[in-house]
Residue frames relative to the residue before (quaternion, step in Angstrom):
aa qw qx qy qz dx dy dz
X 1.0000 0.0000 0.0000 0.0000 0.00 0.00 0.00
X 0.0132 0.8381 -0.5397 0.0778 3.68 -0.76 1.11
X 0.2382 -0.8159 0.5089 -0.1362 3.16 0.10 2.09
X 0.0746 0.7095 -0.6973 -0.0695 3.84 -0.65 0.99
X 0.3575 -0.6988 0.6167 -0.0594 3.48 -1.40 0.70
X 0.3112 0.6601 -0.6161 0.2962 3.90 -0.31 1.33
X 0.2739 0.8105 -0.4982 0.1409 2.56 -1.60 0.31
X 0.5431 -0.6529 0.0093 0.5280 3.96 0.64 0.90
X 0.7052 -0.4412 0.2401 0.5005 3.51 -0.65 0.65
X 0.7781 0.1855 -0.2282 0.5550 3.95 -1.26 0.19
X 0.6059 0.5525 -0.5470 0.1684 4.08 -0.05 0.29
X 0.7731 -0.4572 0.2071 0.3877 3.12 1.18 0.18
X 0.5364 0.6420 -0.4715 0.2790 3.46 1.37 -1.03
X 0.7789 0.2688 -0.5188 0.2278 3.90 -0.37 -0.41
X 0.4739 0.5267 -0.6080 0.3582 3.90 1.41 0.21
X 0.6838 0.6378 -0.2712 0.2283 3.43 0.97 -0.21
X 0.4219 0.8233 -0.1260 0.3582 2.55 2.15 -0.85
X 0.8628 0.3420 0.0198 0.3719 2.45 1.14 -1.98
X 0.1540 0.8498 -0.2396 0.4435 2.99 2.43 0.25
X 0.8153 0.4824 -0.0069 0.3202 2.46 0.34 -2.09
X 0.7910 0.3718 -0.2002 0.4428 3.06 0.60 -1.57
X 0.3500 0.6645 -0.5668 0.3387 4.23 1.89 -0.11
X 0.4863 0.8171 -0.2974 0.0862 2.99 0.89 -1.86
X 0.7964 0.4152 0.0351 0.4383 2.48 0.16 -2.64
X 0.6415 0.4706 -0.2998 0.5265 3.54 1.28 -1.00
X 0.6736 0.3350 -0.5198 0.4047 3.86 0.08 -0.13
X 0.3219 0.7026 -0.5555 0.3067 4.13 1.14 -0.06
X 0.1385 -0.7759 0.3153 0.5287 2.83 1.11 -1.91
X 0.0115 -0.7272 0.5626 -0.3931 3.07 0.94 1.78
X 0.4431 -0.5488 0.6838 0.1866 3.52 -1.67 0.80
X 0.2892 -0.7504 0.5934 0.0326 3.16 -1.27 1.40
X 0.1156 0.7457 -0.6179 -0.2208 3.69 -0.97 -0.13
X 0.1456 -0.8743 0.4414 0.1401 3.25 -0.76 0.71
X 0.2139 -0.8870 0.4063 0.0489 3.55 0.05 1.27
X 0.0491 -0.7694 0.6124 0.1748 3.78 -0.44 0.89
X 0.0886 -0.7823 0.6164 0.0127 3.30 -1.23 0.59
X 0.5220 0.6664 -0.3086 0.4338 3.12 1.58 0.01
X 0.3583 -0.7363 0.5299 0.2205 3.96 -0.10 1.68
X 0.7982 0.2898 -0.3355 0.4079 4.06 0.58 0.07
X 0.2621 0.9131 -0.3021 0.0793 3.29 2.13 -0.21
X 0.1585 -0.8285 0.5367 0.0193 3.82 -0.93 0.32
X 0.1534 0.7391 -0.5714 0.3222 3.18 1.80 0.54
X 0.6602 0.5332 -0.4378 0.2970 3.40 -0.75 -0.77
X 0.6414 0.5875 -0.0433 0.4916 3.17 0.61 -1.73
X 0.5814 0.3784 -0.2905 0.6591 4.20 0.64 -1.16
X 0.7942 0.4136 -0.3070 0.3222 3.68 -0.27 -1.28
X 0.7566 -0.5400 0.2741 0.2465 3.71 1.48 0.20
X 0.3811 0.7739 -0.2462 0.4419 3.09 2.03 -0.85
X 0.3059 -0.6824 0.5835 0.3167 3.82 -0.59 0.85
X 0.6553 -0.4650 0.4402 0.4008 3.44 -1.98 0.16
X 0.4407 0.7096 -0.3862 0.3913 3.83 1.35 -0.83
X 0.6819 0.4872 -0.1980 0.5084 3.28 0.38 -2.46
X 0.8760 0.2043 -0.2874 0.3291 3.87 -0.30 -0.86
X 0.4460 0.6787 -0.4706 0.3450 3.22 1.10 0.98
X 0.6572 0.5550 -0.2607 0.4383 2.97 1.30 -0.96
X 0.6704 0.3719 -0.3946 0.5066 3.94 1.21 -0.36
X 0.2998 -0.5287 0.7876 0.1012 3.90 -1.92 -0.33
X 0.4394 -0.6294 0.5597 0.3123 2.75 -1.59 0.77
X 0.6872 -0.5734 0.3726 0.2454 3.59 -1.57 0.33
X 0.6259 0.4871 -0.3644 0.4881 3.15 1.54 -0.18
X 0.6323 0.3105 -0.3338 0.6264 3.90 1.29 0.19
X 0.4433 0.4651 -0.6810 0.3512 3.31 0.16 1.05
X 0.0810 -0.8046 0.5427 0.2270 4.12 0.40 1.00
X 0.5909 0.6866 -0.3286 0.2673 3.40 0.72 -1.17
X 0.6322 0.5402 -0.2370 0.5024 3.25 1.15 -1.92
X 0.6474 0.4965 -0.3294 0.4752 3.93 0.54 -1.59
X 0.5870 0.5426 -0.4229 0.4268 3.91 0.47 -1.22
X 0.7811 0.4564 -0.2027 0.3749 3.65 0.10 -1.64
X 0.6031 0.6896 -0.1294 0.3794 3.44 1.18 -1.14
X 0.7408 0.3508 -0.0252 0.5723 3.08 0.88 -1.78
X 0.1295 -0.8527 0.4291 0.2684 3.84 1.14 -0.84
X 0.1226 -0.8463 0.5124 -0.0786 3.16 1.02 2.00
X 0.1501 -0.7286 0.6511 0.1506 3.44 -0.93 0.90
X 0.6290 -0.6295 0.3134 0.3314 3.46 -1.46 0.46
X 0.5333 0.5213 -0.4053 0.5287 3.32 1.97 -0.15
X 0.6200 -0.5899 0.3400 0.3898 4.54 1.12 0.58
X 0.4099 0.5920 -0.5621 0.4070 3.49 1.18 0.19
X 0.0088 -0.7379 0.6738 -0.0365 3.36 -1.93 0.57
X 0.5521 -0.5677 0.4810 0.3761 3.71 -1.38 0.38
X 0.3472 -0.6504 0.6025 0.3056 4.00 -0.83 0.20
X 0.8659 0.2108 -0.0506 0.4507 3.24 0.63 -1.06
X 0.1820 -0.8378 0.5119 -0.0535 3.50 0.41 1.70
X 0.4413 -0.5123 0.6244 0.3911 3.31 -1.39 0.34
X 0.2377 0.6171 -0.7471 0.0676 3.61 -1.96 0.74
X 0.1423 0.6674 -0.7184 0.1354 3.59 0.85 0.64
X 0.8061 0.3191 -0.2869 0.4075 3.83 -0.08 -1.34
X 0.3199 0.8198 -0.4259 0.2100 3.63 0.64 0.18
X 0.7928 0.3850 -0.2041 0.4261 3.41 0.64 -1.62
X 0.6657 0.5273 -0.3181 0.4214 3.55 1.86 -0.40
X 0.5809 0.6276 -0.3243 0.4043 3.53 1.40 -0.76
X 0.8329 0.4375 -0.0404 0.3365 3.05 0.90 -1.39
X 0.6642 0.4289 -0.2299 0.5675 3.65 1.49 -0.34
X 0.5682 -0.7095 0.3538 0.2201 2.88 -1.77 0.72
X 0.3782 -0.7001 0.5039 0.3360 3.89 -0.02 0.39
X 0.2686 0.6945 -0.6654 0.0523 3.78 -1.79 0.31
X 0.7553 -0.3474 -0.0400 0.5543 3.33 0.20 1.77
X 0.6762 -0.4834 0.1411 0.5378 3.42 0.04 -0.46
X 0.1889 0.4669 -0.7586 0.4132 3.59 0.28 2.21
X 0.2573 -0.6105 0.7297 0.1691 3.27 -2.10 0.31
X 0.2689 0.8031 -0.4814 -0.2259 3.09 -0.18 -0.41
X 0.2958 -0.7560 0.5835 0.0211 4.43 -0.99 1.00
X 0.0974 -0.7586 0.6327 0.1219 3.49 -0.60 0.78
X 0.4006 -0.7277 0.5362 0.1497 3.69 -0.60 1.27
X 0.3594 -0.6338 0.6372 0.2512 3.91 0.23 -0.89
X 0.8436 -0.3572 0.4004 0.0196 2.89 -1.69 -0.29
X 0.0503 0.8778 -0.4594 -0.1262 3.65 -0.01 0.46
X 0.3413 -0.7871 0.4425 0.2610 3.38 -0.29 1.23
X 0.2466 -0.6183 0.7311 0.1493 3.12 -1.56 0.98
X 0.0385 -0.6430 0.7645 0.0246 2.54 -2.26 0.73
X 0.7878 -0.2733 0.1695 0.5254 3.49 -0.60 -1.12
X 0.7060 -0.3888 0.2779 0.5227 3.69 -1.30 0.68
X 0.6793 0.1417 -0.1937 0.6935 4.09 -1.29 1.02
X 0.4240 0.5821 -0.6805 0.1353 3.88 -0.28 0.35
X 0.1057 -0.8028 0.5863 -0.0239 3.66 -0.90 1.14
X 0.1132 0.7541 -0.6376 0.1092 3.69 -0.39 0.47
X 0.6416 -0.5549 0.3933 0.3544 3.81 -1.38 0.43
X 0.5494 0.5938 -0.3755 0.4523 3.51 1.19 -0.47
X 0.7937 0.3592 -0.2573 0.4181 3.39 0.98 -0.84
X 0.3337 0.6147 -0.4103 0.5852 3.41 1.56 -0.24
X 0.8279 0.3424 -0.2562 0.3629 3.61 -0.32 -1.08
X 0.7143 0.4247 -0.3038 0.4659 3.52 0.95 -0.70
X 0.4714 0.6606 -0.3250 0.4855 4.09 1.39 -0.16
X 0.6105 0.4769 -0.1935 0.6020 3.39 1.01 -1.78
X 0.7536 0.2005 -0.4361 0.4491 3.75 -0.40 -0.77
X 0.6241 0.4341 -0.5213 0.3876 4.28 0.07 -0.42
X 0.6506 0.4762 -0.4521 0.3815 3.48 0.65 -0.45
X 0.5719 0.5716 -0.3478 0.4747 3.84 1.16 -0.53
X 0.7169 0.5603 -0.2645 0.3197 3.23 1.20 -1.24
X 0.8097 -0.0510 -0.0898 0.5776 3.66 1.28 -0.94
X 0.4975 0.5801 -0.5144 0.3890 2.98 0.94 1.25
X 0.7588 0.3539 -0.0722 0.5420 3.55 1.13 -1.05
X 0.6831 0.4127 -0.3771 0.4700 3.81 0.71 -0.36
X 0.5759 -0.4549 0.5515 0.3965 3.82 -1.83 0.30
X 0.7138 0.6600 -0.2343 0.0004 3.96 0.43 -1.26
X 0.5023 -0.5262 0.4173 0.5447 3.53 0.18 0.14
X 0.0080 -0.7221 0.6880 0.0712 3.81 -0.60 0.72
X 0.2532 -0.6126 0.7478 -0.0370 3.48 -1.76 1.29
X 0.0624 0.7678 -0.6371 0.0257 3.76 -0.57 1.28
X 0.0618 -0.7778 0.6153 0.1125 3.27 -0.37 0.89
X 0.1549 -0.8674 0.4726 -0.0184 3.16 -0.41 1.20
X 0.2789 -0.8337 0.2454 0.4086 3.74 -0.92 0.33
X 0.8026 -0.2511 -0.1252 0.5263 3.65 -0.47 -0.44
X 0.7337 0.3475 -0.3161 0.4909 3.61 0.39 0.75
X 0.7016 -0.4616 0.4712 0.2694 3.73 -1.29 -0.07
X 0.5248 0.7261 -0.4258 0.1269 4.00 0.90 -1.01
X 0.5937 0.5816 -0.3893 0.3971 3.66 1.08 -0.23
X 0.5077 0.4985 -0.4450 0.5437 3.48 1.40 -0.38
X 0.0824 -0.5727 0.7903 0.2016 3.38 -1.88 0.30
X 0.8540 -0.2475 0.2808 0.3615 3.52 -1.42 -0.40
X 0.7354 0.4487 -0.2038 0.4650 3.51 1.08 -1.02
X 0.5478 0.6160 -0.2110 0.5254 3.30 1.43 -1.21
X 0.7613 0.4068 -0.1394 0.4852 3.65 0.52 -1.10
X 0.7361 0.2642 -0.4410 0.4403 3.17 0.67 0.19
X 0.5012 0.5468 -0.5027 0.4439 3.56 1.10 0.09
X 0.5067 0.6048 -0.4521 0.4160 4.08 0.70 -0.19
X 0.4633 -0.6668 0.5404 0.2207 3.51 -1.00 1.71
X 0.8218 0.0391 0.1807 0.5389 3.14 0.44 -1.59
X 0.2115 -0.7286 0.6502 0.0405 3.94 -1.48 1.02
X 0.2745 -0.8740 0.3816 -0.1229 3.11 0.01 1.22
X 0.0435 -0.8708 0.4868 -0.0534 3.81 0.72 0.72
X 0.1007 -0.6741 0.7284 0.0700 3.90 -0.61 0.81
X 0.0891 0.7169 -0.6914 -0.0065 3.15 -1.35 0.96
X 0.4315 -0.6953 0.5478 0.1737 3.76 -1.58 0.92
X 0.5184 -0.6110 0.4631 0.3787 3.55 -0.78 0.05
X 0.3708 0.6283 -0.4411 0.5228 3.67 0.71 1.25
X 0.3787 -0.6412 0.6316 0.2156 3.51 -0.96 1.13
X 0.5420 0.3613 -0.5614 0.5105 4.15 0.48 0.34
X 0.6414 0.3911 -0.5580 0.3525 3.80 -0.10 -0.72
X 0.7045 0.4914 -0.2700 0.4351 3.66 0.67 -1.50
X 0.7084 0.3571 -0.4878 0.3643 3.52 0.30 0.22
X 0.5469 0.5771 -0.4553 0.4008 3.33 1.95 -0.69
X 0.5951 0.6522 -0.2875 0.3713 3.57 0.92 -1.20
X 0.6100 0.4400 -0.4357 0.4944 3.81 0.73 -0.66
X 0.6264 0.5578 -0.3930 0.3768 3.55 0.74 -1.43
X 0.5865 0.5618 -0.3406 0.4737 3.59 0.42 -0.76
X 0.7006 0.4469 -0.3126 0.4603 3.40 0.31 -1.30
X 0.4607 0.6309 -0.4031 0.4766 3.93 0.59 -0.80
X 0.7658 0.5486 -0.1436 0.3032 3.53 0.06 -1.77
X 0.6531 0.5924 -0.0804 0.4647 2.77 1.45 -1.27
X 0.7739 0.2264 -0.1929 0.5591 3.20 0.94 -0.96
X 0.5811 0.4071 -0.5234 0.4719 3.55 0.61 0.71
X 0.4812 0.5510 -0.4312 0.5281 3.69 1.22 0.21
X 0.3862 -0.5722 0.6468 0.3242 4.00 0.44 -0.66
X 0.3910 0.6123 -0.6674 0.1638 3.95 0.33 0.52
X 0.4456 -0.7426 0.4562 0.2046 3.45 -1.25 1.05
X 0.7973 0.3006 -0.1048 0.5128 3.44 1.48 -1.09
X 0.1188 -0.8668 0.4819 -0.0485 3.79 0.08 0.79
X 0.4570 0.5884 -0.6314 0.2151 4.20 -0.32 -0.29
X 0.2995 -0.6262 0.7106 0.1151 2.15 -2.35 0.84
X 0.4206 -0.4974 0.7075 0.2742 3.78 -1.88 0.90
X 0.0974 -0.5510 0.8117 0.1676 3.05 -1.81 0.16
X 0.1361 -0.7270 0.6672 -0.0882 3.40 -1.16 1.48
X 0.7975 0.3006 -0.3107 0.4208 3.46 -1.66 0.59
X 0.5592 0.6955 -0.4010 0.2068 3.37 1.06 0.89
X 0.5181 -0.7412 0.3948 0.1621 3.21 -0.55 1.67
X 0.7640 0.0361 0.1443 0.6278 3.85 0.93 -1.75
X 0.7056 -0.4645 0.3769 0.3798 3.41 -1.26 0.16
X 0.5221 0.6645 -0.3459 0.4077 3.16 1.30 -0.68
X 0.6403 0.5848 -0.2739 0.4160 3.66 0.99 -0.94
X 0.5391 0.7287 -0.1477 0.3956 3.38 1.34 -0.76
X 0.6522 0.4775 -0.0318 0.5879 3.04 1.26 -1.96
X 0.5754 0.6529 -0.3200 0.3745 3.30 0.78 -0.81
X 0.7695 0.2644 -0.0079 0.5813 3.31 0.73 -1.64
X 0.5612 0.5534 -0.3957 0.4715 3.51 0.86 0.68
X 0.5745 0.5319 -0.1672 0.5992 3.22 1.68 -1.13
X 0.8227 0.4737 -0.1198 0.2905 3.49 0.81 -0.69
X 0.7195 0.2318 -0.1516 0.6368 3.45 1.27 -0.70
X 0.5331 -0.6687 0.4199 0.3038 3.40 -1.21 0.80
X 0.5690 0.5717 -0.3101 0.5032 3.88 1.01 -0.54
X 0.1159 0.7991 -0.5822 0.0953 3.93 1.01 0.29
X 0.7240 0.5431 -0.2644 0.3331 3.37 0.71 -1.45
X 0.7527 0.4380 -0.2850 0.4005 3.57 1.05 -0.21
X 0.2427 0.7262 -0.5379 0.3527 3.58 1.74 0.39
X 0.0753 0.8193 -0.5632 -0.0769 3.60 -0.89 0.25
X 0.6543 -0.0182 -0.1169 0.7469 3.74 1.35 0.53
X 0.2509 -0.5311 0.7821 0.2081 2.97 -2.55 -0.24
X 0.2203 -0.7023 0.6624 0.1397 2.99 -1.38 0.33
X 0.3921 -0.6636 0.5368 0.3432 3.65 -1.00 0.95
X 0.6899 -0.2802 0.5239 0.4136 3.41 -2.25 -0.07
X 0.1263 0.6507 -0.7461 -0.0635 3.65 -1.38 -0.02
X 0.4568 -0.6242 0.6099 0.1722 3.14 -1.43 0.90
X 0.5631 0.6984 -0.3571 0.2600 3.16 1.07 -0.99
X 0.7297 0.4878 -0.3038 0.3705 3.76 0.72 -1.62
X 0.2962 0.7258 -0.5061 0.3596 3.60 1.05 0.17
X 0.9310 0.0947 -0.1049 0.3365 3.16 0.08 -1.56
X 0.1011 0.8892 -0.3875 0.2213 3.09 1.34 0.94
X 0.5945 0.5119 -0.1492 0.6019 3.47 1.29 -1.43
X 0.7387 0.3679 -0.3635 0.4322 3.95 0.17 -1.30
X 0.5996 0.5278 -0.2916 0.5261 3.97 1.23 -0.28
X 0.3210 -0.7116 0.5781 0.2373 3.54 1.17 -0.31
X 0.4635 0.5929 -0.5220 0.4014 4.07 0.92 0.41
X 0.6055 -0.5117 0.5712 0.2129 2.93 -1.81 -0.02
X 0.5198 -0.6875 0.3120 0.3997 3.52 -0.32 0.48
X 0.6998 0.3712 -0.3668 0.4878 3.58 1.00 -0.94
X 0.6942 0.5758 -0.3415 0.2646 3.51 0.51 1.10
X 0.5021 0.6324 -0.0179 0.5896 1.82 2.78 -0.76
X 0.8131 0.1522 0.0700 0.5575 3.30 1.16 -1.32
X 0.0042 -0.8761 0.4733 0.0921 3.12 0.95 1.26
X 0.4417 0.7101 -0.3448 0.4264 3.86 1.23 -0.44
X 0.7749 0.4013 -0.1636 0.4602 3.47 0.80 -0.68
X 0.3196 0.7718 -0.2822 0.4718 3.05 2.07 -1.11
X 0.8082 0.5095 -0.0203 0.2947 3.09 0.55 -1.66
X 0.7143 0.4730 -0.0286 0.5149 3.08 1.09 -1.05
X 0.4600 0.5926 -0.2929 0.5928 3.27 2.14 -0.02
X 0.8640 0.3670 -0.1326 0.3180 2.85 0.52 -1.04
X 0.2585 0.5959 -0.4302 0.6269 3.50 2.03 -0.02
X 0.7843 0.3551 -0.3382 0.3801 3.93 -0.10 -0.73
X 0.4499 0.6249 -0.4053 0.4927 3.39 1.02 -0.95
X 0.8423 0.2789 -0.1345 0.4413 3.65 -0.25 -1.34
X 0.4733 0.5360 -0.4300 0.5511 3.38 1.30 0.77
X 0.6666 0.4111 -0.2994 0.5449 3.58 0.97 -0.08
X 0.5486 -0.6622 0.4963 0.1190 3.09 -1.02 1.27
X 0.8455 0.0490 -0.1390 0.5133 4.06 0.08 1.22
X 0.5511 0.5552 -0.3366 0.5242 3.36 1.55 -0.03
């Protein structure tokens, strides 16, 4: 199962992320959890001390590793398809059976920009939910650009978090757009941060893709104090904990 997660910045998706991916892990199923998000805080939700996520980097500033990998020559040639089978194990942190891999960044430049960094980071998502058995958790950031065509269609499920704010809902259509010039098959959206029913209506009244909402999730005060406790959230916020899972079992095979 290969679960990507986006949606506009602050709506919640990587506390959700990481929701999710408890979920699948208390089945007892192997998680990986993949940030991809340049402002991300996965690590940090999933419980991970400040110590532990010092010791990793994201994969797109490993130059050396990309250089050797990609076999940059000094005249800018490179491989497209690098080895990173051993990658997602070498490089991530373990916690019973979560992984979790911070990806990095993909550098933009002009339209068709290509560069080994982005080669290398393409190749290892394709390994990630194209070639492994594990439950994959992409927490992506406010768009989709790390998918390419091949990658995106191996994704079970695209997941959109939207807030009761006409910016999330316009970010959230954009997304959708992306999506369907990608050829994703499974799309829904959460509505999150809801205080009253009224929030609900709001974003039902508002975006054209209503029909693919498939839960809400309430405010909690609680995930605040997750971090100052150093906990994880689904320990932290058992209320939400909940309310994840109601959606989960709203998805047909999940």
């Amino acid at each position: 199962m290969k679960i990507a997660i986006t949606g506009k910045g602050g709506t919640g998706k990587t506390t959700i992320s990481a929701l999710f991916g408890y979920l699948f892990s208390k089945e007892g199923k192997e998680v990986f959890f993949v940030d991809a998000d340049p402002d991300g805080n996965l690590g940090l939700t999933l419980g991970f001390s400040q110590e532990e996520l010092s010791k990793i980097k994201p994969i797109s500033e490993m130059k050396e590793l990309i250089a050797e990998r990609t076999e940059l020559t000094d005249t800018g040639y490179f491989k497209l398809n690098p080895r990173v089978d051993d990658i997602p194990e070498k490089f991530s942190l373990k916690k019973d059976n979560l992984r979790f891999l911070v990806l990095g960044t993909l550098k933009k430049g002009g339209s068709g920009c290509y560069c080994p960094e982005n080669a290398f980071l393409k190749a290892l998502l394709r390994n990630l939910l194209v070639d492994r058995e594990e439950i994959v958790i992409l927490d992506m950031p406010a768009g989709i650009e790390h998918l390419t065509r091949g990658t995106a269609e191996s994704v079970d499920l695209l997941l959109i978090v939207v807030e009761p704010t006409i910016k999330s809902i316009q970010t959230t259509e954009r997304i959708l757009t992306l999506a369907s010039q990608l050829k994703i098959r499974n799309v829904k959206i959460v509505i999150n941060k809801v205080v009253d029913e009224k929030d609900v209506n709001f974003v039902k009244e508002n975006i054209k893709h209503a029909s693919e909402i498939i839960g809400s999730i309430s405010f909690n005060s609680e995930l605040q104090f997750a971090e100052k406790l150093n906990q994880p959230v689904y320990i932290t916020a058992k209320k939400t904990l909940e309310e994840v899972l109601s959606i989960k079992k709203n998805l047909t095979g999940f």
